[in-house]
C-alpha positions in Angstrom: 19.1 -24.6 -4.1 17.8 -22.0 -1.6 20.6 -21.1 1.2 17.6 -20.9 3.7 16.7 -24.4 5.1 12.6 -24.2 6.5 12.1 -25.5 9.5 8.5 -26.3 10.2 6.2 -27.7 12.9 7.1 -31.0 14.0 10.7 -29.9 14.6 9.6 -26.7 16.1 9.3 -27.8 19.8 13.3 -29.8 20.2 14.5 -26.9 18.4 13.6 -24.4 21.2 14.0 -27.0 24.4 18.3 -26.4 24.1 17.7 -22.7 23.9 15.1 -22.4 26.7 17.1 -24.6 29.1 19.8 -22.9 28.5 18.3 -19.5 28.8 20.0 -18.8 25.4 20.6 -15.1 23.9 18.1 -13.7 21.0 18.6 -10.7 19.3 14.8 -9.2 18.5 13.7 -6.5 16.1 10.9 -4.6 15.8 9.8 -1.3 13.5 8.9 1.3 16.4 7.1 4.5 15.2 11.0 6.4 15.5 12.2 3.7 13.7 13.7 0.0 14.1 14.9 -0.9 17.1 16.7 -4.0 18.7 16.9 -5.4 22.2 18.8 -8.1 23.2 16.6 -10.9 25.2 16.7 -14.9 26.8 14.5 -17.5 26.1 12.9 -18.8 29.3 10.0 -20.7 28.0 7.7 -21.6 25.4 4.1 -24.0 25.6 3.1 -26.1 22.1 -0.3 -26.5 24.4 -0.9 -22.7 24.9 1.5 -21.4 21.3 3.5 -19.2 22.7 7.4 -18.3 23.6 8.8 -16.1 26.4 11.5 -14.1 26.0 12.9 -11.3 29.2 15.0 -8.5 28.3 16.1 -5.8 30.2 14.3 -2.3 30.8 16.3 -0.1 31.7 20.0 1.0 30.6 22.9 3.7 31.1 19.7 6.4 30.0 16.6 5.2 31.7 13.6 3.1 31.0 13.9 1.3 27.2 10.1 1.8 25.6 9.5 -2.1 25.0 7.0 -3.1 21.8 3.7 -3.4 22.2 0.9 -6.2 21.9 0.3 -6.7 17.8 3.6 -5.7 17.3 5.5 -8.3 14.7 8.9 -8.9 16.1 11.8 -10.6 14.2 14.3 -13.1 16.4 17.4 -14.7 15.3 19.5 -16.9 17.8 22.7 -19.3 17.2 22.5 -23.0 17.4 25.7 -24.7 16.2 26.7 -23.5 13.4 23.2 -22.5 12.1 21.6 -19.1 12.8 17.9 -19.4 13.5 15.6 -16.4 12.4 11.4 -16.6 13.2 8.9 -13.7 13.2 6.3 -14.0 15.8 2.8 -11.6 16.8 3.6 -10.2 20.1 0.3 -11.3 22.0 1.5 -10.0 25.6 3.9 -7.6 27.5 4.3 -8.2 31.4 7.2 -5.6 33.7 8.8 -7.3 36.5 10.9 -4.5 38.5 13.9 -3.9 35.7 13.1 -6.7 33.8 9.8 -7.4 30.8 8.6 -10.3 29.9 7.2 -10.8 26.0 4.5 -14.0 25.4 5.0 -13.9 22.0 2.8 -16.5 19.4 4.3 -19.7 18.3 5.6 -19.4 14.8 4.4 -20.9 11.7 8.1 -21.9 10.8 11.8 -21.3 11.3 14.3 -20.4 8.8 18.2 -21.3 9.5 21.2 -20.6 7.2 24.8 -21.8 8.2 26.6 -18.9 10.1 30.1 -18.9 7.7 27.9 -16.6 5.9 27.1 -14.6 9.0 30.9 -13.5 8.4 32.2 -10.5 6.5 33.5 -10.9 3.4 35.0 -8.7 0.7 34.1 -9.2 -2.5 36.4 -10.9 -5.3 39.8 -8.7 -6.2 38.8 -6.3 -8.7 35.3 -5.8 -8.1 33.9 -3.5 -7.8 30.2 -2.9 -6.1 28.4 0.6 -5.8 26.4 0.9 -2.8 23.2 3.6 -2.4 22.0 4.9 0.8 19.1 7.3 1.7 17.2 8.3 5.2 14.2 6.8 5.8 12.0 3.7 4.7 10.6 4.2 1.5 11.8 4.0 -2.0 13.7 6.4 -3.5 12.1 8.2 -6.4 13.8 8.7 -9.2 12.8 12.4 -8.8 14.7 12.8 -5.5 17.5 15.2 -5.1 20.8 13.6 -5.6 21.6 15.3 -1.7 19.3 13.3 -0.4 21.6 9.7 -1.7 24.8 9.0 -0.5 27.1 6.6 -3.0 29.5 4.7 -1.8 31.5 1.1 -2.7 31.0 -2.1 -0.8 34.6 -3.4 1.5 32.9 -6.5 2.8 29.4 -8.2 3.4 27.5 -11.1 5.2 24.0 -12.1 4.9 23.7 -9.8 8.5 25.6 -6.8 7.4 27.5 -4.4 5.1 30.5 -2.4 5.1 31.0 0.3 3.0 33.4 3.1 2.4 31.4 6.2 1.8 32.1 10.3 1.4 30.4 12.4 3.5 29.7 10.3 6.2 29.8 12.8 9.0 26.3 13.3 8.1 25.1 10.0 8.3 23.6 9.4 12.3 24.8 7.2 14.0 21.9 4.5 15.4 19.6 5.7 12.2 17.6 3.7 10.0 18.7 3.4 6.3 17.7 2.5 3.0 20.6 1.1 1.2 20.5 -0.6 -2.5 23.2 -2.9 -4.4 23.8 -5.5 -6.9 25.9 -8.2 -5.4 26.7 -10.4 -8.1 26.0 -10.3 -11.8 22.5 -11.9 -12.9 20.9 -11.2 -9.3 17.9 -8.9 -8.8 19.5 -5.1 -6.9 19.3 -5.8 -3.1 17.1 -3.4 -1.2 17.1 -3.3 2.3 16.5 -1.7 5.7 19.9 -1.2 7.9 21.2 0.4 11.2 23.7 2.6 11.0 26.2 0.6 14.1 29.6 2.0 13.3 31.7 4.9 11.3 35.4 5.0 11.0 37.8 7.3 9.0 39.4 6.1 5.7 41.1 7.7 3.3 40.9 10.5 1.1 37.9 12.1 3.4 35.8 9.1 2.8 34.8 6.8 5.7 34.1 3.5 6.3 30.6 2.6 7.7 29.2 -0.5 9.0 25.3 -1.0 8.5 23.4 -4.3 10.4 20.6 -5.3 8.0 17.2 -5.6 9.9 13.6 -6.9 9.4 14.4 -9.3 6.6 13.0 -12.5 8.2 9.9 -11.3 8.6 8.7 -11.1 5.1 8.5 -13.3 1.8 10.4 -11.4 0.1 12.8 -10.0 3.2 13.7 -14.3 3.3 14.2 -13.9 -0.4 16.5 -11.1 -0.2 18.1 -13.0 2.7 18.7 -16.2 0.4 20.0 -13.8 -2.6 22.7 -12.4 0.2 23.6 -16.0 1.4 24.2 -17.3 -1.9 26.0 -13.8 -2.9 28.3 -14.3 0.2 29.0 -18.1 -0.4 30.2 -17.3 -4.1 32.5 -14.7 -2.6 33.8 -17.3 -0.2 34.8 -19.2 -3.1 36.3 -16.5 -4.8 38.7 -15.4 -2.1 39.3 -18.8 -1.5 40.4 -19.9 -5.0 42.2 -16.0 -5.2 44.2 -17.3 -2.0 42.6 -14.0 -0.3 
């Protein structure tokens, strides 16, 4: 059974009236040519009639003007409701600037995905497991050619379907707000995990290691990123269990 529940047309429309009348918060990403970025928006209104949803956001923060996307832009969305979180991609059709604020008409979606949010929480992986992490700059594969400098190995501490911890050595050479590669076999019998993150967080460990936090990005927007996302989901869930029988 697939972790990821489809939502689909006819139950489009009451699933975005709550968040519109409430103005609700959606996190939206987007690949920019420096890289992925993420902006924090409200709903405000959609139209079945016309297809299309409205989200504002901010333009401007503690260093200027944000660069918002741009028409034909594909922009990934997630957004709570109850305990489910709600991920679409959507064609950004239209971009309008209000003094500080921009307003983004983007299409209606085809569908909705929505996975419980328990597995939207960090969990470490059963006792004595052990799960190497990869990591390299950039978007692209790494070759099997590439330098072993230009990989950094490290060992999962905890994971959700949204994000990954891991303790890594040289870390102070990681950047902070960078895009990553980072690849990692969960659980036993799974395809290796290969995904897109930001780096959000670094924090000393032990042993001149560090412990990095990486927010996984642009996975609802594909086939196979919704794949990946239901391999992580059902990876975290069996980990739930595991702690949970362990007593951990």
């Amino acid at each position: 059974m697939n972790a990821l529940q489809t939502i689909c047309q006819d139950d489009l429309e009451a699933l975005f009236e709550p968040l519109i009348r409430k103005e609700g918060q959606v996190s939206l990403t987007y690949q920019s040519p420096s890289g992925w970025r993420m902006l924090r928006c409200s709903a405000v209104s959609h139209s079945r009639t016309d297809r299309t949803i409205t989200v504002k956001t901010s333009i401007v923060d503690s260093c200027g003007l944000i660069t918002l996307p741009h028409a034909g832009d594909v922009l990934s969305f997630s957004f709570r409701r109850g305990h489910k979180k709600c991920m679409f991609h959507s064609l950004l059709e239209l971009v309008e600037r209000h003094e500080d604020e921009g307003f983004l008409h983007v299409r209606w979606p085809d569908q909705l995905c929505q996975l419980q949010r328990r597995l939207c929480e960090r969990v470490q992986p059963p006792v004595t497991t052990v799960i190497p992490v990869r990591i390299w700059a950039g978007s692209s594969a790494l070759s099997s050619e590439s330098p072993a400098r230009d990989a950094y190995n490290g060992q999962i501490e905890d994971l959700s379907v949204s994000g990954v911890r891991i303790k890594i050595a040289r870390a102070d050479e990681l950047e902070l707000g960078a895009t990553y590669r980072c690849a990692f076999t969960p659980i036993r019998g799974v395809p290796a995990v290969v995904v897109s993150a930001l780096l959000r967080h670094r924090e000393a460990a032990d042993h001149g290691r560090a412990c990095i936090g990486l927010q996984f990005i642009g996975l609802e927007g594909t086939p196979e990123g919704r794949q990946t996302l239901d391999t992580l989901a059902k990876s975290v869930s069996q980990f739930q269990r595991a702690r949970s029988r362990s007593g951990g």
